[in-house]
mmCIF file as Biopython writes it, N, C-alpha, C and O atoms, coordinates in Angstrom:
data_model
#
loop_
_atom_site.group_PDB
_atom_site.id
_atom_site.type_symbol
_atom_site.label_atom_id
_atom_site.label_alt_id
_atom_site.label_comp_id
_atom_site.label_asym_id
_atom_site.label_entity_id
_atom_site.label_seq_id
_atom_site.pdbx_PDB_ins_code
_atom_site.Cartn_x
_atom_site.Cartn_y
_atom_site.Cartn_z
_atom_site.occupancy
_atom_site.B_iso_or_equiv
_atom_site.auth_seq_id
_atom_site.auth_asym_id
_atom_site.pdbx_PDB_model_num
ATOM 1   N N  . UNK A ? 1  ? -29.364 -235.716 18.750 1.0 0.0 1  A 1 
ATOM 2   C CA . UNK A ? 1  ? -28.342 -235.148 19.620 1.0 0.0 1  A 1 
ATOM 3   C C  . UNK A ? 1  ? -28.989 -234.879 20.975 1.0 0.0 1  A 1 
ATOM 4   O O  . UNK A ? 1  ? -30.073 -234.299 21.042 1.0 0.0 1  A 1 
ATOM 5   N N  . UNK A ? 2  ? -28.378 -235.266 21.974 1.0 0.0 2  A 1 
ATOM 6   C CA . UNK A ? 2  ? -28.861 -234.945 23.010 1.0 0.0 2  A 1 
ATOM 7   C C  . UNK A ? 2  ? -28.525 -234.275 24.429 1.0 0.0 2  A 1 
ATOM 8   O O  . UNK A ? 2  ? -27.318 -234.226 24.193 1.0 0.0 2  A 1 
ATOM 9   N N  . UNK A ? 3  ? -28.598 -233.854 25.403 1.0 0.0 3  A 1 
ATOM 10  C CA . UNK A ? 3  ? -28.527 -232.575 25.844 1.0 0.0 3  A 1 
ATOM 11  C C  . UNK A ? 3  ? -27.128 -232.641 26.111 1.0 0.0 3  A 1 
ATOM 12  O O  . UNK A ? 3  ? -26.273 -232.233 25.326 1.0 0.0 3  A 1 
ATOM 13  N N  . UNK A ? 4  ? -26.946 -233.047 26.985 1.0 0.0 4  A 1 
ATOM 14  C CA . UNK A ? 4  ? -25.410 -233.382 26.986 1.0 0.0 4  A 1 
ATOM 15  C C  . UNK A ? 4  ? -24.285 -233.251 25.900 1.0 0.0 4  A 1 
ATOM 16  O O  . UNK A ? 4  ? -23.171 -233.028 26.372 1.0 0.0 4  A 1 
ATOM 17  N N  . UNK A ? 5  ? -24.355 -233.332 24.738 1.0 0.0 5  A 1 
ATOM 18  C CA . UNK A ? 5  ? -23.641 -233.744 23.877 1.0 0.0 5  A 1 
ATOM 19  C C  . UNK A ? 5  ? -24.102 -232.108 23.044 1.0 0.0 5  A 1 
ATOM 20  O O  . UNK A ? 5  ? -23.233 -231.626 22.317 1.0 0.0 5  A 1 
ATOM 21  N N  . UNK A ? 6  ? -25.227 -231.463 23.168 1.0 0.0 6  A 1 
ATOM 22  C CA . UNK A ? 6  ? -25.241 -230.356 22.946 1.0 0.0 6  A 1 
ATOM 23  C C  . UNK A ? 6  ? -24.764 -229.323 23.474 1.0 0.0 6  A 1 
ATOM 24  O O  . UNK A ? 6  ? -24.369 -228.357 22.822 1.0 0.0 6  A 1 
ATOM 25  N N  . UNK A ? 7  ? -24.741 -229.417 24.877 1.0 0.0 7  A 1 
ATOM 26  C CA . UNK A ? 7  ? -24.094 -228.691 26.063 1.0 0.0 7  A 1 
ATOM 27  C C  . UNK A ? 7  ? -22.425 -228.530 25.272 1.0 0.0 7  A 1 
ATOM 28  O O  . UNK A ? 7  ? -21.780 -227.565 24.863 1.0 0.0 7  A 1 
ATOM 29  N N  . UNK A ? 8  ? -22.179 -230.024 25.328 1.0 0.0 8  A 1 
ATOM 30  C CA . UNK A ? 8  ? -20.639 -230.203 24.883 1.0 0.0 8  A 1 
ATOM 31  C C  . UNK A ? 8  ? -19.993 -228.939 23.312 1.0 0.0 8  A 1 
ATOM 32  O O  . UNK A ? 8  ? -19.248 -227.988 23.076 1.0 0.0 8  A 1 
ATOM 33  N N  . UNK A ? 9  ? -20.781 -229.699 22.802 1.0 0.0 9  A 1 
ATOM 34  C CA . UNK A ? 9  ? -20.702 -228.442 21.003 1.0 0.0 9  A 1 
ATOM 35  C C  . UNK A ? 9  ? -20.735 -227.233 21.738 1.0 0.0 9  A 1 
ATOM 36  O O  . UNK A ? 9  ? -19.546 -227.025 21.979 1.0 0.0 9  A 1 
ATOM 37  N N  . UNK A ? 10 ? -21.482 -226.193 22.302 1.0 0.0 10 A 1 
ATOM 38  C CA . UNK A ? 10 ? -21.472 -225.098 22.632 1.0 0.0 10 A 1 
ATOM 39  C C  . UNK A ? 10 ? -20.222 -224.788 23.474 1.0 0.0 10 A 1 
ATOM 40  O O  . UNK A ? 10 ? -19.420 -223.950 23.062 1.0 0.0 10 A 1 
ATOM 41  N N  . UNK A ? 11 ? -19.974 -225.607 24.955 1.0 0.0 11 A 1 
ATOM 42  C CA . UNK A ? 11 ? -18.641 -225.354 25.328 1.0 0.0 11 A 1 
ATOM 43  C C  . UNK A ? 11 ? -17.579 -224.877 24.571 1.0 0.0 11 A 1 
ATOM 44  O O  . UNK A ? 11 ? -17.057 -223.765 24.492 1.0 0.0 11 A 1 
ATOM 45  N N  . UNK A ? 12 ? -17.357 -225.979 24.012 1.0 0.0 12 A 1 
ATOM 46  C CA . UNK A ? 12 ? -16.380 -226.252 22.248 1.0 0.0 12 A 1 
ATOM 47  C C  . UNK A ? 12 ? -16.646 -225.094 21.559 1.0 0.0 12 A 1 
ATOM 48  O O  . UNK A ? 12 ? -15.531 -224.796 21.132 1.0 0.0 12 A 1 
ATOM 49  N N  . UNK A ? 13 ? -17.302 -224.372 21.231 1.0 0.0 13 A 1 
ATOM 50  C CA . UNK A ? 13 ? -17.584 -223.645 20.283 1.0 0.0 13 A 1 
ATOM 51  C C  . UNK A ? 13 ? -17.102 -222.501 21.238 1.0 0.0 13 A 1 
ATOM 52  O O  . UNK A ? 13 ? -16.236 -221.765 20.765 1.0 0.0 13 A 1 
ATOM 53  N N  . UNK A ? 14 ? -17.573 -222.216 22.631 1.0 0.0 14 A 1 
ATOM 54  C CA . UNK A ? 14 ? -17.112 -221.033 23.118 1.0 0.0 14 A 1 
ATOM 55  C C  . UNK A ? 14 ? -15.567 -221.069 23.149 1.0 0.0 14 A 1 
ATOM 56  O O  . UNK A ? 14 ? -14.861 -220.315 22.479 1.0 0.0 14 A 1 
ATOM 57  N N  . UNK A ? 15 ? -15.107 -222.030 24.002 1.0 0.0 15 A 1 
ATOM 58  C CA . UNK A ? 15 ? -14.132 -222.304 23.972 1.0 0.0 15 A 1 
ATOM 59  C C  . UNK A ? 15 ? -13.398 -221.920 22.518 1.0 0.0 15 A 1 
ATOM 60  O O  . UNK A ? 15 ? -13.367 -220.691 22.460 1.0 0.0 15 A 1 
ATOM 61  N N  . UNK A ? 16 ? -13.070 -222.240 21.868 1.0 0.0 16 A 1 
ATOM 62  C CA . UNK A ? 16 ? -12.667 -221.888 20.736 1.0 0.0 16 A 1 
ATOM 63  C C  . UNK A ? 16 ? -12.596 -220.448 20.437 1.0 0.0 16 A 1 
ATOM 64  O O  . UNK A ? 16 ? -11.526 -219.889 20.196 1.0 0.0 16 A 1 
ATOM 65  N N  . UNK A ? 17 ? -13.903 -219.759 20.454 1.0 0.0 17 A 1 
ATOM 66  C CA . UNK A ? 17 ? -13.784 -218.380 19.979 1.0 0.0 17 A 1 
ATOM 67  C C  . UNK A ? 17 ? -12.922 -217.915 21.036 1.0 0.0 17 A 1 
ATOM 68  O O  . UNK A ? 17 ? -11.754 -217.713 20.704 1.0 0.0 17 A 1 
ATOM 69  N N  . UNK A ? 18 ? -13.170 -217.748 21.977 1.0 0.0 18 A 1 
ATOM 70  C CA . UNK A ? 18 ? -12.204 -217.154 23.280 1.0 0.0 18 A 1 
ATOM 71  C C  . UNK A ? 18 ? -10.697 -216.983 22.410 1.0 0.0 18 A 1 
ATOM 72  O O  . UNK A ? 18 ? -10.168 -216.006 21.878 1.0 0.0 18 A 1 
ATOM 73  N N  . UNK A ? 19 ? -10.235 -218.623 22.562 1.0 0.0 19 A 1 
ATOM 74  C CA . UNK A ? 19 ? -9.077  -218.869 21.986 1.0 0.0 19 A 1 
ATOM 75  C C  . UNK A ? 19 ? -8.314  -217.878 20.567 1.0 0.0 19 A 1 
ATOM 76  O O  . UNK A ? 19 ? -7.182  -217.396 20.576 1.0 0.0 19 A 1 
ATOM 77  N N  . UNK A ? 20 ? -9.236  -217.799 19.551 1.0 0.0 20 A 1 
ATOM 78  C CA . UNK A ? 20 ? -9.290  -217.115 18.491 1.0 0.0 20 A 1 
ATOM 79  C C  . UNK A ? 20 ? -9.671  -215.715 18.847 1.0 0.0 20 A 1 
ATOM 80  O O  . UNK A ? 20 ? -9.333  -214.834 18.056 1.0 0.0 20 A 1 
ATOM 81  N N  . UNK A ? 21 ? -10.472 -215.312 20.165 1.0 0.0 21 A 1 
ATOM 82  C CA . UNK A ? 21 ? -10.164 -213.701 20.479 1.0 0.0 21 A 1 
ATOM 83  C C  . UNK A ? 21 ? -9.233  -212.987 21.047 1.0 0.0 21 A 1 
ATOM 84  O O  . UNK A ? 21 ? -9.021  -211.775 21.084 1.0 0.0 21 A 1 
ATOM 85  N N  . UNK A ? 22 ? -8.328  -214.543 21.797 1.0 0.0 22 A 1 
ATOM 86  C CA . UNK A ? 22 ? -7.215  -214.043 22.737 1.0 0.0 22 A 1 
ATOM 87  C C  . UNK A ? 22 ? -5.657  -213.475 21.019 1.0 0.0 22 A 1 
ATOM 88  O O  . UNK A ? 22 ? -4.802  -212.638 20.730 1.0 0.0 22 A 1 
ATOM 89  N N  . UNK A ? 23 ? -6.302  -214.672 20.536 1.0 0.0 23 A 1 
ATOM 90  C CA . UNK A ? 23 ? -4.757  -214.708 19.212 1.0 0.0 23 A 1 
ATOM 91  C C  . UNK A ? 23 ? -4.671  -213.765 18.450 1.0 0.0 23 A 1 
ATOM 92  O O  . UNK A ? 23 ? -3.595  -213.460 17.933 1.0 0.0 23 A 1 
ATOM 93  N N  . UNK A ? 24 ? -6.071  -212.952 18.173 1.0 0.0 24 A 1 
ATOM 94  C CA . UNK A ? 24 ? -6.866  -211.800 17.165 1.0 0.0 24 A 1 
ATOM 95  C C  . UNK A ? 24 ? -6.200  -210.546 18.038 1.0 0.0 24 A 1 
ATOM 96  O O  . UNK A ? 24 ? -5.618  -209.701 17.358 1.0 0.0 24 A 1 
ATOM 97  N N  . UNK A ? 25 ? -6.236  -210.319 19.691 1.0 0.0 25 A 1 
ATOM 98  C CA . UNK A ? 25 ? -6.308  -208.975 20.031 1.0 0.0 25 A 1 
ATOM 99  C C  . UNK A ? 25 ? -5.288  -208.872 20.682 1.0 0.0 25 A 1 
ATOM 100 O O  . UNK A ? 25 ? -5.189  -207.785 21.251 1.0 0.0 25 A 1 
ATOM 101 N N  . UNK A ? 26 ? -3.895  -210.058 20.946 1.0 0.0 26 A 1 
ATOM 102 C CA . UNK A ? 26 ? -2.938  -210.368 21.424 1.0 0.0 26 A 1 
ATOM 103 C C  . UNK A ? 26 ? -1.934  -210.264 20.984 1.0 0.0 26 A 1 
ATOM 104 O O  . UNK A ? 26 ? -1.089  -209.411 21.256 1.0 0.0 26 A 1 
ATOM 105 N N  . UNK A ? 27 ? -1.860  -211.278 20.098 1.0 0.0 27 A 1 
ATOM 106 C CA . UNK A ? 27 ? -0.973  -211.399 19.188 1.0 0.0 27 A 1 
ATOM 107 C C  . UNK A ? 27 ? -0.743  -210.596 18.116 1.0 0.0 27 A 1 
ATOM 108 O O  . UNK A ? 27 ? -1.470  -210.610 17.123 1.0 0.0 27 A 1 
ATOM 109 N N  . UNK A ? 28 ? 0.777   -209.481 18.308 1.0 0.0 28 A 1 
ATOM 110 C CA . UNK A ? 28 ? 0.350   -208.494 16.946 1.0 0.0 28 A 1 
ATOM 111 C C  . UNK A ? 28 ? 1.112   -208.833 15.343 1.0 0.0 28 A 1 
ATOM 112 O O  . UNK A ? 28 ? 2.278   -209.045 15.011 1.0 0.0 28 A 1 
ATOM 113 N N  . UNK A ? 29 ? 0.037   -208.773 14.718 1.0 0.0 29 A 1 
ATOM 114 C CA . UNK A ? 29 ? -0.252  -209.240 13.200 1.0 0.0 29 A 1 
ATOM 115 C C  . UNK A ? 29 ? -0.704  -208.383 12.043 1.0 0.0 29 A 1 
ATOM 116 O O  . UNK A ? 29 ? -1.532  -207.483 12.186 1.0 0.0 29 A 1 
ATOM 117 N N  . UNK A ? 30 ? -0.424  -208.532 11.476 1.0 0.0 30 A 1 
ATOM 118 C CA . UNK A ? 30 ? -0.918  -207.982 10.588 1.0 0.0 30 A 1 
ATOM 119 C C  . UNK A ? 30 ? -2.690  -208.239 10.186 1.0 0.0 30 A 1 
ATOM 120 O O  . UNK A ? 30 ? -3.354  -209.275 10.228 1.0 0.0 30 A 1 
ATOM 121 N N  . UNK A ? 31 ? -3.007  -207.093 9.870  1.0 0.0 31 A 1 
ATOM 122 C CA . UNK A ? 31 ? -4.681  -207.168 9.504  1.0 0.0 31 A 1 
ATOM 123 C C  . UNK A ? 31 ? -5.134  -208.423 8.316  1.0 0.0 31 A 1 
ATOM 124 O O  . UNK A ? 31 ? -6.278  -208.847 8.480  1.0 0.0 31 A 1 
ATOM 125 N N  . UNK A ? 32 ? -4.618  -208.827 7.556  1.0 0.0 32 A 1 
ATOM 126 C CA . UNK A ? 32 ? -4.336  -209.887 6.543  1.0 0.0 32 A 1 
ATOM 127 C C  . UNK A ? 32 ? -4.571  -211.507 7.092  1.0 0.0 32 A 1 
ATOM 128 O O  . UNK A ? 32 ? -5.442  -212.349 6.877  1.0 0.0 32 A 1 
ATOM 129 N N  . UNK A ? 33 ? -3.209  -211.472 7.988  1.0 0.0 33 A 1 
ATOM 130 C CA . UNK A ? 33 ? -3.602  -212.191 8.756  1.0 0.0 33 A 1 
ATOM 131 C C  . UNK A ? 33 ? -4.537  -212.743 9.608  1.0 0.0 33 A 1 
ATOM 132 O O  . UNK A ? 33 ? -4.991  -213.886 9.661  1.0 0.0 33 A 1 
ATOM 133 N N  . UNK A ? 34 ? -4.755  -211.762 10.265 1.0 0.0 34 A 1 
ATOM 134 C CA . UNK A ? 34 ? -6.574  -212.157 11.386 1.0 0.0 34 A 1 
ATOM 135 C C  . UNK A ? 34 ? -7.001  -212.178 10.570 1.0 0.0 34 A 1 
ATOM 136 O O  . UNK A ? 34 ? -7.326  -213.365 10.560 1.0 0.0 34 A 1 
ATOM 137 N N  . UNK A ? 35 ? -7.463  -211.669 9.410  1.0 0.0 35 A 1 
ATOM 138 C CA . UNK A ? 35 ? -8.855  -212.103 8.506  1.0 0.0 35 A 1 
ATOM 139 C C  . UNK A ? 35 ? -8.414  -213.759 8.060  1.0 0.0 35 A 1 
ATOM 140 O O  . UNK A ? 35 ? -9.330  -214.552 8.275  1.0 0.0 35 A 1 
ATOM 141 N N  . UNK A ? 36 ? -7.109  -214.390 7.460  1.0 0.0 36 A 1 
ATOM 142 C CA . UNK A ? 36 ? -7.704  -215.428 6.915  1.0 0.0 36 A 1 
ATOM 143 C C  . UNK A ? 36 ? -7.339  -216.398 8.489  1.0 0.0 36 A 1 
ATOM 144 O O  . UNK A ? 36 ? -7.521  -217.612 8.402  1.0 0.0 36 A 1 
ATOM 145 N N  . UNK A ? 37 ? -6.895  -215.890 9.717  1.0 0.0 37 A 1 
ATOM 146 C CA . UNK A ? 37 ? -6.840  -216.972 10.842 1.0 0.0 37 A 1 
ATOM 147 C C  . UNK A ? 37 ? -8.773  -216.950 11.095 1.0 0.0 37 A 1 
ATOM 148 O O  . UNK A ? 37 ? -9.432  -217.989 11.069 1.0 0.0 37 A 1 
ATOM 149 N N  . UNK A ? 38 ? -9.096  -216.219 11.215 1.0 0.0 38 A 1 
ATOM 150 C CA . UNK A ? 38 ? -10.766 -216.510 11.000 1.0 0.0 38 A 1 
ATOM 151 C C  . UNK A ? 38 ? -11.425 -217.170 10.153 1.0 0.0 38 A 1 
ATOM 152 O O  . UNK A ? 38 ? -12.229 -218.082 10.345 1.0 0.0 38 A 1 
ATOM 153 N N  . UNK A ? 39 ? -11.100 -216.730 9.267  1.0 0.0 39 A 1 
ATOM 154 C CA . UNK A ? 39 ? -11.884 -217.221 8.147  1.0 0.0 39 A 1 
ATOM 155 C C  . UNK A ? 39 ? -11.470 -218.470 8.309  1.0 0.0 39 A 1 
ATOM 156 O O  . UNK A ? 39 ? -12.506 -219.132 8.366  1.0 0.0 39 A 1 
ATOM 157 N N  . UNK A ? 40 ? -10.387 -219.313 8.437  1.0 0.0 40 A 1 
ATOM 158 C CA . UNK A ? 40 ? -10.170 -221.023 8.700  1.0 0.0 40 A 1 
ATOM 159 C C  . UNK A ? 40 ? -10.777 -221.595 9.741  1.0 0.0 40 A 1 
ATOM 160 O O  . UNK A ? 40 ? -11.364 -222.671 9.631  1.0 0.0 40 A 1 
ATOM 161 N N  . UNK A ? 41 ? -10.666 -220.698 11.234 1.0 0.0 41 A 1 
ATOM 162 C CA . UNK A ? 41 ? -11.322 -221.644 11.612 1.0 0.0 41 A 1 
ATOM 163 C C  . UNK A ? 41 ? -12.962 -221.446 11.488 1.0 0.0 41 A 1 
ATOM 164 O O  . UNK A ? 41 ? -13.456 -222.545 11.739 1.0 0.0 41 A 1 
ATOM 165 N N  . UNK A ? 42 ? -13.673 -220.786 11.290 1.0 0.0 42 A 1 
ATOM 166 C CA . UNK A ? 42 ? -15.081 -220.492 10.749 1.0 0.0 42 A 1 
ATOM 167 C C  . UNK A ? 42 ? -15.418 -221.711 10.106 1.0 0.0 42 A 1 
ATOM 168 O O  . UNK A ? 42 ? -16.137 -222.585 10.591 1.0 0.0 42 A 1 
ATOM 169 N N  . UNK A ? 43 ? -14.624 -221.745 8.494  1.0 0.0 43 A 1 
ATOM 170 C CA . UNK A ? 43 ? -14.401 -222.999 7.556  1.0 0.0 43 A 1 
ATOM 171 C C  . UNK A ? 43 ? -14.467 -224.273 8.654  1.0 0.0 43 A 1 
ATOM 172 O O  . UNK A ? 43 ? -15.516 -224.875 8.883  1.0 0.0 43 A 1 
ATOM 173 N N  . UNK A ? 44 ? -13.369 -224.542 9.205  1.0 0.0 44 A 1 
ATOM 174 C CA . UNK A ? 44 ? -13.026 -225.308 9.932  1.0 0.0 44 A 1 
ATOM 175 C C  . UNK A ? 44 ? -14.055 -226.190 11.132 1.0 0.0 44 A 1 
ATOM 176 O O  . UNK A ? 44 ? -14.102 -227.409 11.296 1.0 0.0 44 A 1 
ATOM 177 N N  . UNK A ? 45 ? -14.713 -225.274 11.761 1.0 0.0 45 A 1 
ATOM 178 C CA . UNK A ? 45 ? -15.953 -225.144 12.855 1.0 0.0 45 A 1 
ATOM 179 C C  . UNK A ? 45 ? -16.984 -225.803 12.046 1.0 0.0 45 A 1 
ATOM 180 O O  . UNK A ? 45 ? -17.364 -226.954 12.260 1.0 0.0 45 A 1 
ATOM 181 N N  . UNK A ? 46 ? -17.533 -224.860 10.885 1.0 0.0 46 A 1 
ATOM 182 C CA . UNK A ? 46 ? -18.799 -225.679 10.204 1.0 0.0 46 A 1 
ATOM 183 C C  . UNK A ? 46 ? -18.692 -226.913 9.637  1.0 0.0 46 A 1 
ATOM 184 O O  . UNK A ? 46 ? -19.592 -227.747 9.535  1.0 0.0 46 A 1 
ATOM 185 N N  . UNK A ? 47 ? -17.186 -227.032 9.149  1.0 0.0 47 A 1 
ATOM 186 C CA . UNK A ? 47 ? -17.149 -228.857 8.848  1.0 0.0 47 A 1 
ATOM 187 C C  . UNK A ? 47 ? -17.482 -229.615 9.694  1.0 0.0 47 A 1 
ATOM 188 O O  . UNK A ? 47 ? -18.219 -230.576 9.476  1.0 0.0 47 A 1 
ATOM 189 N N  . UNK A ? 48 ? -16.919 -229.269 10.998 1.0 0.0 48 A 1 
ATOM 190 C CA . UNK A ? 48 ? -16.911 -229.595 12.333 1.0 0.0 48 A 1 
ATOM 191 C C  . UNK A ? 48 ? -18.808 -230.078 12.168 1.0 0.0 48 A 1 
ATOM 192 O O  . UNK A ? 48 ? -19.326 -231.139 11.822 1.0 0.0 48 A 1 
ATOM 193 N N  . UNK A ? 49 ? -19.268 -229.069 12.493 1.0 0.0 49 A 1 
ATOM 194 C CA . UNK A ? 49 ? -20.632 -229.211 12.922 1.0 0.0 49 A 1 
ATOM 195 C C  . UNK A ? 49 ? -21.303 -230.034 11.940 1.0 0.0 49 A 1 
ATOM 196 O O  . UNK A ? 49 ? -21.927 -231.039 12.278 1.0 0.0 49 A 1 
ATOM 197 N N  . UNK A ? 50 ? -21.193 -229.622 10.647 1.0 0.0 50 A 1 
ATOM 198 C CA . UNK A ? 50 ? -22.005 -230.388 9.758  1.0 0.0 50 A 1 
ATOM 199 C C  . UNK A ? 50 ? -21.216 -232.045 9.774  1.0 0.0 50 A 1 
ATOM 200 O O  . UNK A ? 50 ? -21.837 -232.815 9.041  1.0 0.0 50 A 1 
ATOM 201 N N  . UNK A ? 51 ? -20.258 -232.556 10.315 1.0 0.0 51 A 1 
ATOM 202 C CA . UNK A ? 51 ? -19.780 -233.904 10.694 1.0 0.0 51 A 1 
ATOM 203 C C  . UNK A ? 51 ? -20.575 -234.051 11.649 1.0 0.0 51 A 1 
ATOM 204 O O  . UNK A ? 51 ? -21.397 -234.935 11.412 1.0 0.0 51 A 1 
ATOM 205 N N  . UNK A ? 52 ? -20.685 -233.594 12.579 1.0 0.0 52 A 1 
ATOM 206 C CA . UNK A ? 52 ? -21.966 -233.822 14.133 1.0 0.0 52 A 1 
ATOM 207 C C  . UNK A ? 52 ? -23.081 -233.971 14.008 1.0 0.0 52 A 1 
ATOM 208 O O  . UNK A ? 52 ? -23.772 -234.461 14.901 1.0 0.0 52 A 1 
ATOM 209 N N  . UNK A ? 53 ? -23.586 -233.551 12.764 1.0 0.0 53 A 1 
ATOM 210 C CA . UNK A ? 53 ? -25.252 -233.492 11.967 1.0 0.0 53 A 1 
ATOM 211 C C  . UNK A ? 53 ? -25.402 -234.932 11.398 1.0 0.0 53 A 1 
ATOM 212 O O  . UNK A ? 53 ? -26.126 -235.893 11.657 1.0 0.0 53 A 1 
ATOM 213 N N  . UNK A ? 54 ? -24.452 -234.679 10.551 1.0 0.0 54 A 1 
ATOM 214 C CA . UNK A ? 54 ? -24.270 -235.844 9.625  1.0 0.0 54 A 1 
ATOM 215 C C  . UNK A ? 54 ? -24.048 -237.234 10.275 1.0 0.0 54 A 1 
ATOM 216 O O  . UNK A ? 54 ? -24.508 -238.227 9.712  1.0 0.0 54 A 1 
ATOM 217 N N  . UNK A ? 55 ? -23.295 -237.355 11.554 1.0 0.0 55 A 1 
ATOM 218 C CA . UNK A ? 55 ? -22.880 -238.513 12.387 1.0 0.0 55 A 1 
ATOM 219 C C  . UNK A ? 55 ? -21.882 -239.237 11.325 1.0 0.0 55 A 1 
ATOM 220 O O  . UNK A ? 55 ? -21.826 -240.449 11.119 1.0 0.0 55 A 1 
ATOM 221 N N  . UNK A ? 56 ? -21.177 -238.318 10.754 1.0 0.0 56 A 1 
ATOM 222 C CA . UNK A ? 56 ? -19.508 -238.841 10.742 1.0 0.0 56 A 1 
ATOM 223 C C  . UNK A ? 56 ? -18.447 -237.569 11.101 1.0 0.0 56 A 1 
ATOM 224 O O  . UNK A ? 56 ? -17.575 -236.915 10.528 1.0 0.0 56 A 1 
ATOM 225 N N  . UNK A ? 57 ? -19.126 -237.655 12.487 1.0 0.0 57 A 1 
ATOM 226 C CA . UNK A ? 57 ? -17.920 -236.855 13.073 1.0 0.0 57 A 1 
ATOM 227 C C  . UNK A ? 57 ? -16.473 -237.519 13.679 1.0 0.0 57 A 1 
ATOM 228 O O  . UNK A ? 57 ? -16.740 -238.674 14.012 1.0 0.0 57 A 1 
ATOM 229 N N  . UNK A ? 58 ? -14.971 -237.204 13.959 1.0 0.0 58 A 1 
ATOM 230 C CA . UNK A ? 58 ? -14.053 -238.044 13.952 1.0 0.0 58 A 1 
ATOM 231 C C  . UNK A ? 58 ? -14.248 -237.437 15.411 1.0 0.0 58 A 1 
ATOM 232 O O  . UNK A ? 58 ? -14.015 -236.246 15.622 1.0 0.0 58 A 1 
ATOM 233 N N  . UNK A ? 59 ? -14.827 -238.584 16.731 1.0 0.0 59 A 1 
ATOM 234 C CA . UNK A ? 59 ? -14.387 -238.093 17.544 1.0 0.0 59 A 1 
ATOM 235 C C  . UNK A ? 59 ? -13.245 -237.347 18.421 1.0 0.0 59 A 1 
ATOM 236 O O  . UNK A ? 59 ? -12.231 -237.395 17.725 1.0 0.0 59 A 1 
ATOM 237 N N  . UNK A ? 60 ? -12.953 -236.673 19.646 1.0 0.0 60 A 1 
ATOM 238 C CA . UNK A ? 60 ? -12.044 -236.732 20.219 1.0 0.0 60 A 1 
ATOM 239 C C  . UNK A ? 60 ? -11.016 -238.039 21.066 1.0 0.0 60 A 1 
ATOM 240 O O  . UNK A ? 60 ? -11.324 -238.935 21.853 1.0 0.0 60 A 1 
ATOM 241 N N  . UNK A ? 61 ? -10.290 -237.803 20.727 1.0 0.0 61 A 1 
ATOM 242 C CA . UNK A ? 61 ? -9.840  -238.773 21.355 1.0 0.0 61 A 1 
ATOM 243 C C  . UNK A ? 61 ? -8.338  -238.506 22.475 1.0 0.0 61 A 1 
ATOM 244 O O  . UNK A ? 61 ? -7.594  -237.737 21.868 1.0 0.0 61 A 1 
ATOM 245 N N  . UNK A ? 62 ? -7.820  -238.827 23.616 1.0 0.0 62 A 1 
ATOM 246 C CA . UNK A ? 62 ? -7.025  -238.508 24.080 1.0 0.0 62 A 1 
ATOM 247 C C  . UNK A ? 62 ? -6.284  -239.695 24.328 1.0 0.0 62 A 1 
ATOM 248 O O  . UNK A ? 62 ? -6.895  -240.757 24.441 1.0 0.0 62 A 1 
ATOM 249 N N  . UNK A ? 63 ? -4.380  -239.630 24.479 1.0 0.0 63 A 1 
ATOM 250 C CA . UNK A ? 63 ? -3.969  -240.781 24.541 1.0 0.0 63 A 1 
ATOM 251 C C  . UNK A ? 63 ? -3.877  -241.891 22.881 1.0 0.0 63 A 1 
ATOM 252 O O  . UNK A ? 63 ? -4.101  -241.657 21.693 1.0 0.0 63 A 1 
ATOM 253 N N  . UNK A ? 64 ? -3.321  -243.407 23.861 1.0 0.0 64 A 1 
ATOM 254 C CA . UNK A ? 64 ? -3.169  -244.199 22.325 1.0 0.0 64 A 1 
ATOM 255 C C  . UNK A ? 64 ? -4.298  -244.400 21.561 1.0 0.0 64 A 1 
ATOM 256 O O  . UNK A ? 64 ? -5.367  -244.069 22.073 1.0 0.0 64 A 1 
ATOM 257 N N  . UNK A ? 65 ? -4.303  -244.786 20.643 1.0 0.0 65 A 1 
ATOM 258 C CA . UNK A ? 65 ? -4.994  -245.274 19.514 1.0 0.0 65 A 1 
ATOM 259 C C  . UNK A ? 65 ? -4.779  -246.387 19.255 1.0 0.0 65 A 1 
ATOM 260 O O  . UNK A ? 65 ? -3.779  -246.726 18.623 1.0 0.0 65 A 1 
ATOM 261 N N  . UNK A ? 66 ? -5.702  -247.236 19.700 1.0 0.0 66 A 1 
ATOM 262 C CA . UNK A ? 66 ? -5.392  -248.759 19.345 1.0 0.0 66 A 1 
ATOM 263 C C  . UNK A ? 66 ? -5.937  -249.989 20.012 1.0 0.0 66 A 1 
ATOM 264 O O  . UNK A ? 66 ? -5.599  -251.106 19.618 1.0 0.0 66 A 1 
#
């Protein structure tokens, strides 16, 4: 992995939590809730990463497919 592409994961990763701190302290929910909206994407994130390790990650992609 290289710097660039590490830079990128961390963005991504901040990015994300932000997202998940704005929905956690914003959005009002029940306590039930924020625990399992965390807990998925947590789940969610480390698949993420361990696909980026592994090099079968499904890139991003924007636009058609084809």
């Amino acid at each position: 992995m290289d710097f660039v592409s590490l830079v990128s994961v961390l963005l991504v990763l901040a990015l994300i939590g932000f997202l998940v701190y704005l929905i956690i302290t914003y959005i009002p929910m029940p306590e039930p809730f924020k625990q399992v909206i965390i807990v998925a994407v947590v789940i969610l994130l480390i698949l993420w990463l361990v696909g980026i390790v592994s090099g079968h990650a499904v890139p991003f992609r924007v636009g058609k497919i084809g």
